[in-house]
C-alpha positions in Angstrom: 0.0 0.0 0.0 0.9 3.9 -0.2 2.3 3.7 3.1 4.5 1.2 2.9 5.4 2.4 -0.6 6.4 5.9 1.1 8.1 4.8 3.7 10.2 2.9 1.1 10.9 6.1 -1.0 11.6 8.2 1.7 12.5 12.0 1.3 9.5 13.3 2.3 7.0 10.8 0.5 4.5 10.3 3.2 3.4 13.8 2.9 1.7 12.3 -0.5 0.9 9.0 1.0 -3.7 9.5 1.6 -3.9 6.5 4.0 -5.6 6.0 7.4 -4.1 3.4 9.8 -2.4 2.1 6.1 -5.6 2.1 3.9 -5.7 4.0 1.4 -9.0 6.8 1.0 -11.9 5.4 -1.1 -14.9 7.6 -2.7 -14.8 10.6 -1.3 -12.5 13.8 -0.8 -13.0 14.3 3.0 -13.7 17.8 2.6 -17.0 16.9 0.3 -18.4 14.9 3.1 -17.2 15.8 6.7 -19.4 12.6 8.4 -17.3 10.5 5.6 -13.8 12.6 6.6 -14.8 11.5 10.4 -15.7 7.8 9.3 -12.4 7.6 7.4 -10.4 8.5 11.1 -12.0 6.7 13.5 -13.1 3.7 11.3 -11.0 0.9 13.3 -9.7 -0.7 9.7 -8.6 3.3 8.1 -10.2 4.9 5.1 -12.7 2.9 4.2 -15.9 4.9 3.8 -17.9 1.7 3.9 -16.8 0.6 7.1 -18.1 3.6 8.3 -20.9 4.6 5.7 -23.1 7.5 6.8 -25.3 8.1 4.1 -27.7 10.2 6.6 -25.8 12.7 5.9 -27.0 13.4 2.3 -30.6 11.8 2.8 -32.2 12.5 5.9 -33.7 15.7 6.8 -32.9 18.4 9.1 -35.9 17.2 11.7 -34.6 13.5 11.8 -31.0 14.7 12.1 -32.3 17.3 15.2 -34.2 14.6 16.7 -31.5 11.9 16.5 -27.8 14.2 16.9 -29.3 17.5 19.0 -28.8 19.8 15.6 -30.1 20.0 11.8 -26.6 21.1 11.0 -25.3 17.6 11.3 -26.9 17.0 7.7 -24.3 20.3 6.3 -21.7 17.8 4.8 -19.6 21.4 5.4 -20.5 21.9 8.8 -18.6 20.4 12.2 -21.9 20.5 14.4 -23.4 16.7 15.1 -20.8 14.9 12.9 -19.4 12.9 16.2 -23.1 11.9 17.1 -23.8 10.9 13.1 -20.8 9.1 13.1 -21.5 6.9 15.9 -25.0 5.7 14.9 -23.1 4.9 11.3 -20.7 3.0 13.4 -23.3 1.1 15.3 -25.7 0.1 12.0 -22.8 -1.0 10.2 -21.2 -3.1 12.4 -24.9 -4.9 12.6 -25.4 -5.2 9.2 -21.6 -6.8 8.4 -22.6 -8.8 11.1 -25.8 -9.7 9.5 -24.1 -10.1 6.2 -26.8 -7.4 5.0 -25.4 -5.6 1.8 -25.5 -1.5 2.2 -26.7 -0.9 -1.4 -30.2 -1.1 -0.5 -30.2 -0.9 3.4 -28.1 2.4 3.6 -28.1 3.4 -0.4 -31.2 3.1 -0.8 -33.5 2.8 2.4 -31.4 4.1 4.7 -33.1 4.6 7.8 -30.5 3.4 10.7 -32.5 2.9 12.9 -32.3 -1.1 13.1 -35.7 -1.9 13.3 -36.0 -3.9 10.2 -33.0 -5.8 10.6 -34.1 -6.5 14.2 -37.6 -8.4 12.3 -35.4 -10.2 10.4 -32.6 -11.4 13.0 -35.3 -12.8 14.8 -36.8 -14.1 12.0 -33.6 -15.8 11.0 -32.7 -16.9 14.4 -36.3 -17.5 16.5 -35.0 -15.4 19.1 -37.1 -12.0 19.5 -34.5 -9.3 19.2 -35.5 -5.6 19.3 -33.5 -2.7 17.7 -32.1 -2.1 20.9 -30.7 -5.1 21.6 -28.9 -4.6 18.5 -27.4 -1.3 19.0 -26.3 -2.6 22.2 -24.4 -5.8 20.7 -23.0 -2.9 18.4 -21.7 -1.2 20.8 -20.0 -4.1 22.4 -18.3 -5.1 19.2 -16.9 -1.4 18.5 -15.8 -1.5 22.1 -13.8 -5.2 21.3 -12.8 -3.6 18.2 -11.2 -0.7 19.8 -9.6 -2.3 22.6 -7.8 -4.7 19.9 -6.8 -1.9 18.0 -5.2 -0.3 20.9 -3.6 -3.5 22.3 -1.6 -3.8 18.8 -0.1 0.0 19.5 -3.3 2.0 17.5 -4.6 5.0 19.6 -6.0 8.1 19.2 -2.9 9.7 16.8 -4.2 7.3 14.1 -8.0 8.5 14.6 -6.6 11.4 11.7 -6.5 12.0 8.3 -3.5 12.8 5.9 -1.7 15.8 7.0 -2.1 17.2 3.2 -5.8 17.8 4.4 -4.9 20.7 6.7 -1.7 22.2 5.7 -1.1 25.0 3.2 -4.5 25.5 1.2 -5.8 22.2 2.8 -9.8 22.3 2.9 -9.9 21.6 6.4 -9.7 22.9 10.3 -7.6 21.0 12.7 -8.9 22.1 15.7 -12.7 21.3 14.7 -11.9 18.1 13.3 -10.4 16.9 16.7 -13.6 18.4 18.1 -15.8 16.3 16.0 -13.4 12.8 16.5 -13.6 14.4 20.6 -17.9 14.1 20.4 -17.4 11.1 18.7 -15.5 9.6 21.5 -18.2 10.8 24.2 -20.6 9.2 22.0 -19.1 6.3 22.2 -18.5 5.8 25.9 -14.9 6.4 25.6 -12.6 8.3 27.9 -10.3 11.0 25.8 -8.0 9.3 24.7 -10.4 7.0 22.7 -10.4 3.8 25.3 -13.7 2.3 26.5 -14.1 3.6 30.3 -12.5 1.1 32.5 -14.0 -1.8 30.3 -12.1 -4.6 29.2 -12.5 -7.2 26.5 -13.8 -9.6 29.2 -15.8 -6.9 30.9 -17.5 -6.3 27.4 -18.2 -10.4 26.6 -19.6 -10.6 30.0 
């Protein structure tokens, strides 16, 4: 991959290198789609957008998005407002549906409600077991808790929940300090402490 690649060239190359935690951006340019930009940083496998697909941010309308993150704004794919509490409802949904093995075409693309209360019809459908929506969020949260605490066992913290450098320097479409503020609401969102760690949780805490 680019990083690897640029820490082989050396002089300089990994100021070209558009990677997060070593995969490379997909899609979109982060500064088109700040709830993409986010998903791209905190996304615990790097810049995949569809790892972290938040396609509310381009469908739903300003009263869902003030109902569900506290401000319309969130829906601005310009605008820093929400995007931590937008983000972490994409996180949750799509960890259910990978888990579900539920393609995002025509849950996310196409429906795109994320709320989980048709996959919750059809998990218990599929398994007997009567499972509401949040149950589901709820097992979500569990997983990105594991997921996180793995990542940060292997030597990934918070200095890898970034984008590219190039991003911010120079003419570089975007603000430093309010992209730390939207990864910062996304982290008390999620439960975590600051530094991006589920509060004194471990994985055996979590499995429980």
């Amino acid at each position: 991959g680019v990083r690897r690649a640029a820490q082989a060239i050396g002089h300089g190359a990994e100021r070209f290198a558009a990677h997060v935690k070593g995969l490379e951006l997909t899609a979109y340019h982060p500064a088109a789609l700040l709830g993409s930009a986010l998903g791209y940083a905190i996304s615990s496998r790097g810049g995949d957008y569809n790892n972290v697909y938040a396609s509310m941010e381009h469908r739903w309308t300003p009263a869902q998005a003030a109902r569900a993150f506290g401000t319309a704004k969130a829906l601005d794919p310009q605008r820093y407002e929400g995007k931590g509490r937008m983000v972490q409802r994409a996180v949750l949904v799509n960890i259910i549906l990978d888990s579900l093995g539920i393609c995002k075409v025509p849950a996310l693309s196409m429906i795109g409600a994320f709320d989980l209360e048709g996959e919750a019809r059809l998990a218990s459908a599929q398994t007997g077991w009567d499972m509401t929506a949040g149950e589901l969020f709820d097992i979500g949260r569990r997983t990105a808790d594991i997921e996180r605490l793995i990542n940060l066992d292997l030597g990934s913290g918070p200095a890898d929940d970034d984008l590219p450098e190039m991003f911010f320097t120079g003419d570089g479409p975007l603000d430093r300090s309010k992209f730390k503020g939207m990864v910062a609401e996304f982290y008390a969102a999620m439960g975590w402490d600051d530094t991006g760690r589920p509060a004194d949780r471990g994985v055996d805490d979590i499995l429980e």
